[in-house]
N, C-alpha and C positions, 0 to 999 in steps of 0.2 A: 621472289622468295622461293627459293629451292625444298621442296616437298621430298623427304625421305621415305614416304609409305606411315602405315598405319601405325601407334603405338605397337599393336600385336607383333610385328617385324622385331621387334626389337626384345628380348626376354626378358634387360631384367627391368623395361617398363611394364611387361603386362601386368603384372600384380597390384606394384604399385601407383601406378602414374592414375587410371581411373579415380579410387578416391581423393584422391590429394585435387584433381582438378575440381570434381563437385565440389570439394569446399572451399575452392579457393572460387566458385561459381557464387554460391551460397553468401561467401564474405564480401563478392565485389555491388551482389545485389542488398545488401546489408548496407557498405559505406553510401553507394549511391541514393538510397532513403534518405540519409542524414546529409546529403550533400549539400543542397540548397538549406541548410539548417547553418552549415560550417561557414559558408558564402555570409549570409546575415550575421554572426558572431564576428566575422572579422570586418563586416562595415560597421558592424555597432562600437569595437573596439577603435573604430578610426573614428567613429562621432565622438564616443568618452574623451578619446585622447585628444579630440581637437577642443573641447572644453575646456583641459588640464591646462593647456598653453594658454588658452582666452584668458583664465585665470589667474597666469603668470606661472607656472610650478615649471620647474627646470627638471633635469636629470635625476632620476633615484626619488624625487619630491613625493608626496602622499596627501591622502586624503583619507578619512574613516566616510562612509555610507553604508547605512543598512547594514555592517555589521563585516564589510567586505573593506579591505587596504586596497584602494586605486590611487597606481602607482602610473608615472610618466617615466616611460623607458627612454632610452637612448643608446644607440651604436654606434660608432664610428664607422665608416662605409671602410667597403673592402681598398686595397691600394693597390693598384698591379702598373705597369710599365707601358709607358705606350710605344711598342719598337719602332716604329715613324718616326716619332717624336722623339726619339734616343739617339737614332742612325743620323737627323739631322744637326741636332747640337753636337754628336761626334765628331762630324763631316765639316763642323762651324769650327770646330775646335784646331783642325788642321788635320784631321786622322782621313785617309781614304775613304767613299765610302763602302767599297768592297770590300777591305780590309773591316772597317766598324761591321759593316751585315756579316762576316765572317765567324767574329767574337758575338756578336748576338745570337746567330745560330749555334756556336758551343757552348753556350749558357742555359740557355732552352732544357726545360724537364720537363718529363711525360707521365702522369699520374697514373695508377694501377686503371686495365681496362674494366669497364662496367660490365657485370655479365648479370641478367636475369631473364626469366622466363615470361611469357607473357601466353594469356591466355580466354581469346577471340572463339568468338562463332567462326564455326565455317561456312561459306559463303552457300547457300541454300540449305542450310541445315533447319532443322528445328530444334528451339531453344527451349528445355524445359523450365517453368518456375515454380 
């Protein structure tokens, strides 16, 4: 990880960049309180919902408790291509397979890059809480 120098190096972080990290310090030691909380909410949500099926309730199905609608969700899983799997039934089909990997590489799209910041101790610093 290539080190650029200190915020202060930089002008138009010094002003800002300090307090935006305290609270983005402040919010990370915040979600992590509640973290093992979120963990239990979503196994309890896989108990309830293994219930729902024991019971037979399908897709969108309900139930009233306590005053709360528990509902049995359902997705459909994502669908994506398997290009192995593509190149070979192309290659079955009578298509070269260089020619098939060819048209598979021109099909191919590349989604916007992810950019965020992230914001770690430095390695012997001291951490205020």
């Amino acid at each position: 990880m290539p080190a650029t120098g200190t915020f202060a190096e930089h002008p138009v972080l010094r002003e800002a960049l300090p307090p935006l990290v305290r609270k983005q310090r402040r919010l990370a030691l915040t979600i992590a309180a509640v973290a093992g909380a979120v963990v239990d909410e979503k196994a309890t949500r896989a108990q309830i919902d293994a219930l729902l099926l024991a019971a037979g309730l399908r897709k969108s199905e309900l139930v009233t408790c306590l005053g709360y609608d528990v509902k049995h969700n359902e997705r459909d899983g994502q669908t994506s291509i398997n290009a192995e799997k593509l190149v070979a039934q192309l290659v079955d089909a009578g298509l070269p397979e260089r020619t098939a990997r060819e048209i598979l590489k021109a099909s191919e799209e590349t989604g916007e890059v992810a950019k965020f910041a992230t914001v770690t101790p430095s390695k012997g610093a001291k951490v205020r809480v």
